[in-house]
ZAMARSE-192311 format. One record per residue (C-alpha): residue in one letter; y, x negated, z. Coordinates in steps of 0.05 Angstrom, whole numbers, plus 5000, padded with zeros to 4 digits. Layout:
<pts>
aYXZ;...
</pts>
This chain:
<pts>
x327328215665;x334328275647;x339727885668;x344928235719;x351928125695;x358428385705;x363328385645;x371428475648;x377328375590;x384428305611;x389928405567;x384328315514;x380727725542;x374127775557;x369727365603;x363327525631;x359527315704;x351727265695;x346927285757;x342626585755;x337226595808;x343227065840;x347726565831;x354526855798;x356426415742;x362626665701;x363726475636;x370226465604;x371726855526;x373226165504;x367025785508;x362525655443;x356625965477;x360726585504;x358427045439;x351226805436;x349927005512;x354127675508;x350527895443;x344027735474;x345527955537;x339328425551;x333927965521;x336427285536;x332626865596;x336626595649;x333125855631;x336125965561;x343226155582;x343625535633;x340925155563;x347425465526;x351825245594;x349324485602;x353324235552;x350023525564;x343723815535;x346524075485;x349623425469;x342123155477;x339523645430;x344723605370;x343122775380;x335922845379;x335622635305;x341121985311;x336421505349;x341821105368;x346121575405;x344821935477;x347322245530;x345622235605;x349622555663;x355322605621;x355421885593;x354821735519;x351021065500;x350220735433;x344120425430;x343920285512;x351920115507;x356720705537;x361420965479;x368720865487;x370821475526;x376621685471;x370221745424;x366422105472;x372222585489;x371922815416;x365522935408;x364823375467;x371323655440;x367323795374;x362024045419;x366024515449;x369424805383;x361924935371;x362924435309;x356624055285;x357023375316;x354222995255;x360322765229;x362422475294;x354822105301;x356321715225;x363121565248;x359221315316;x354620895262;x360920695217;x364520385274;x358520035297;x357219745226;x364019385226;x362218645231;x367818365269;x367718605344;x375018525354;x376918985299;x371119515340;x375019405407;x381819455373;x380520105334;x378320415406;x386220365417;x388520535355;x385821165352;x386621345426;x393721355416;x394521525341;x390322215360;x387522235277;x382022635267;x375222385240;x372222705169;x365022935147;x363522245125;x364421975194;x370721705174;x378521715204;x385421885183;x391221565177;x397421495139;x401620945092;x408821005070;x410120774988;x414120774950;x415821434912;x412321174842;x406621084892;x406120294889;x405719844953;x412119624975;x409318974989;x407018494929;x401318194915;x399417434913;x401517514841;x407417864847;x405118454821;x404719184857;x397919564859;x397620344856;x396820834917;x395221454868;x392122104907;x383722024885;x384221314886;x379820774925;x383820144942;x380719584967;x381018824973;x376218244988;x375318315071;x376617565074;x383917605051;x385218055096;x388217795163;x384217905213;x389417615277;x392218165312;x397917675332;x400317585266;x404318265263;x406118195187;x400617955143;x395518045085;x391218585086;x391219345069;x395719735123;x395520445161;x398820675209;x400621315256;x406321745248;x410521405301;x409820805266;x412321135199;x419421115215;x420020425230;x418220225161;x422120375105;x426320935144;x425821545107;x425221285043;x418621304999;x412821705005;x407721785059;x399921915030;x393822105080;x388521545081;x381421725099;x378221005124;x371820765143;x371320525204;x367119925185;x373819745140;x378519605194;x380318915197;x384418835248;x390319275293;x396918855298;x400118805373;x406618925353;x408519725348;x404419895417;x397719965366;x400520445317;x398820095252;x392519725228;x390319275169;x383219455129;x380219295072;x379119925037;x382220615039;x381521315000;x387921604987;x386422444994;x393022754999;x400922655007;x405723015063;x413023015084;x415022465140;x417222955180;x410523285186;x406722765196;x407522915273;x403823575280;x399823535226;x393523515248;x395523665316;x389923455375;x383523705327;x377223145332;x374923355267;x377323635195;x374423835133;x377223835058;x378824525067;x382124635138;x388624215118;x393724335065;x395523575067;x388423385036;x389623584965;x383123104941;x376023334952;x372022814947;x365022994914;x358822554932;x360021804967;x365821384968;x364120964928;x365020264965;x361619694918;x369219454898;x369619124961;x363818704949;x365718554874;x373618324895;x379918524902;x382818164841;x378218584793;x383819014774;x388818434764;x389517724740;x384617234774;x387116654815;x386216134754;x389116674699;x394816654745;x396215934754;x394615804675;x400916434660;x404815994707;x403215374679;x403815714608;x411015924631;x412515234654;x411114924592;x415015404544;x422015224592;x420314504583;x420814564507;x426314884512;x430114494559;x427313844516;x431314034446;x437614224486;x438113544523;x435813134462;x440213534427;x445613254475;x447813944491;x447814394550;x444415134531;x443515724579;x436315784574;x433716204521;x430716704563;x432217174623;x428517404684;x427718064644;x423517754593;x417517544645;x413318064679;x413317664749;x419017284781;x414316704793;x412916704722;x420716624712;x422016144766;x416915604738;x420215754656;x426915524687;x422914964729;x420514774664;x426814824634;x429914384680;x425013844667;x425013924588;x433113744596;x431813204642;x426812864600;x430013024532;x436612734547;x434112024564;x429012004503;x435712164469;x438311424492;x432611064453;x435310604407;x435210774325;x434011584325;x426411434333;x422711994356;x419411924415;x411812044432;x413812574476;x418012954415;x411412834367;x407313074413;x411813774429;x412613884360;x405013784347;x405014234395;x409914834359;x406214744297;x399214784326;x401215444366;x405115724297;x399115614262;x393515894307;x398516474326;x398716734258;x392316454232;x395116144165;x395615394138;x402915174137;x407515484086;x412715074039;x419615124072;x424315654044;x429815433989;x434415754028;x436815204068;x438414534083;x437913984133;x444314064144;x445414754153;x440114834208;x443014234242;x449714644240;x446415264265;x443014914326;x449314404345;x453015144351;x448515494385;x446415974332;x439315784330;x434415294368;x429614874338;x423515364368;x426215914321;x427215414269;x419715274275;x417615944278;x422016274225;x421215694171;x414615374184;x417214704163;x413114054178;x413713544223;x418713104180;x422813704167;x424413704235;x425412974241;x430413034190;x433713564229;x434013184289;x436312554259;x442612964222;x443513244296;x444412474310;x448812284264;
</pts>
């Protein structure tokens, strides 16, 4: 038997009444189900178009293969537990827009696979007021500002600057990451929403689209009302101008690869995660290769400083800040340097022009280094100069006894003779 229905368009809107158990239910253009029921209109039963109507069993029937999730009288439960009611708002949202709700079920499962529950509970509010949509993967969006070569304005623990390049996973061990939301400027990752963007960095820089797993978020800073976060990992998928960032994704629960022009990075298959597991520091210097170039640094100011203050002379250091890769690195050199003086200018004082251990030992030290850096036994020094010559060259400033050691490869009592005409 069919259904009785009455069916009207105003100014090109349609909507269409239906007569359950003679009942009048209308039903508006705009619902998902509106074409189904119209197009089936003289065949479909009245059981199946209440079916299309009660969106809670719809919700029931698109969950039927995630275990975990249900829905009763318009309450969604995680295993037993009611969902956060932004999270349920989008998916009935997706529901609606007669999207497949499998995304929003892994991000459901993402969330839930987050280990700290803090981070779970502060992410509710992040993205309640952010308003990001979620991806296929059951991931989220959000964006970072950078700088415009795309490095992190912020430095590293070694001074250095990692990359933010569109394609590229970024990640970092979760246990560096601070995970105090009190602490409004620490270690870790960040995110943040657009109205957080121009609070950092102004207009300057760029500003890339992160997709992030929920299970990544660390922790959601107080400061800002909520609107940045810190994780541990991040896919950078696309860059836009600040002053889009606003409406760019404006009120949607869900978006694809291919329904935004900001996403310029498809990613094919899995992200693939397993650099969070192996560490942060895999693509830079560990912890002890970074204390050894300090310590390395240290050492090579020391020498320095040591012939100009046994020399009994004052000598801008050798080198610059441009020479070193990391301004630590430079800060412990002239550390170094200041010791080397120090320590050179009271073996100076020792009676007789006897060298000290501590010379012996640094020029052991140059000639050892000379030798294994070039791999050769010790040469015979050059005819074409004297004792007295370099002495003059080093007391003026023209040369230090480093470069005398490295250009001439003399031996250890060449030097001594050097220093003791120094002396004289």
């Amino acid at each position: 038997m069919n259904i009785p229905y009455i069916y009207s368009e105003v100014e090109g809107h349609p909507s269409l009444t239906v007569f359950l158990g003679g009942v009048p239910t209308p039903i508006d253009g705009t619902h998902p189900a509106f074409s189904e029921i119209f197009e089936r209109i003289n065949e479909i039963t009245a059981q199946e178009v209440r079916e299309l109507l009660d969106t809670s069993r719809q919700v029931r029937r698109q969950l039927a293969q995630f275990g975990n999730v249900t829905v009763n009288e318009g309450e969604v439960t995680y295993k037993g537990e009611p969902v956060n009611g932004v999270l349920a708002d989008r998916m009935l949202q997706m529901l609606a827009d007669g999207m497949d709700i499998r995304p929003w079920a892994l991000f459901l499962e993402n969330l839930k696979a987050n280990p700290a529950k803090h981070a779970v509970d502060e992410l509710y509010g992040w993205l309640e007021k952010a308003n990001m949509p979620i991806t296929e993967r059951g991931n989220f969006l959000a964006y970072k500002k950078v700088a415009d070569d795309f490095t992190s304005y912020h430095t590293n623990p070694d001074v250095s600057k990692f990359r933010n390049d569109i394609g590229t996973f970024v990640s970092m061990d979760r246990n560096k990451v601070c995970d105090d939301r009190t602490r409004t400027c620490s270690a870790g990752l960040h995110f943040c929403s657009w109205s957080y963007l121009s609070s950092y960095m102004g207009h300057q820089g760029k500003v890339v689209v992160l997709e992030i797993n929920p299970a990544h978020v660390v922790s959601i800073p107080t400061d800002y009302n909520d609107a940045k976060g810190r994780a541990e990992g991040y896919l950078i998928i696309g860059e836009i101008p600040q002053e889009q960032c606003k409406h760019a994704f404006p009120g949607l629960a869900y978006v694809s690869y291919d329904s935004s022009p900001w996403i310029t990075h498809r990613q094919e298959g899995d992200i693939d995660y397993s650099s969070i597991e192996d560490g942060w520091y895999s693509n830079y210097e560990a912890e002890d290769e970074i204390e050894e170039m300090l310590e390395k640094a240290y050492q090579l100011g020391y020498k320095e400083g040591y012939e100009h203050g046994y020399a009994d002379e004052w000598f801008e250091p050798d080198l610059s800040e441009f020479d070193f890769q990391y301004t630590d690195e430079y800060d412990s050199y002239l550390d170094g340097y200041g010791d080397g003086f120090h320590e050179g200018d009271q073996d100076r004082s020792i009676e007789g022009n006897a060298m000290s251990d501590a010379v012996e030992e640094l020029i052991d030290d140059w000639n050892n280094e000379t030798m294994d850096k070039l791999n050769m036994t010790p040469q015979s020094t050059p005819g074409n100069w004297s004792v007295a010559s370099v002495a003059d060259d080093i007391d003026s400033g023209r040369l230090t006894i480093k470069q005398f050691v490295d250009s001439f490869y003399p031996s250890q009592w060449d030097v001594m003779d050097v220093i003791d005409e120094l002396n004289s």
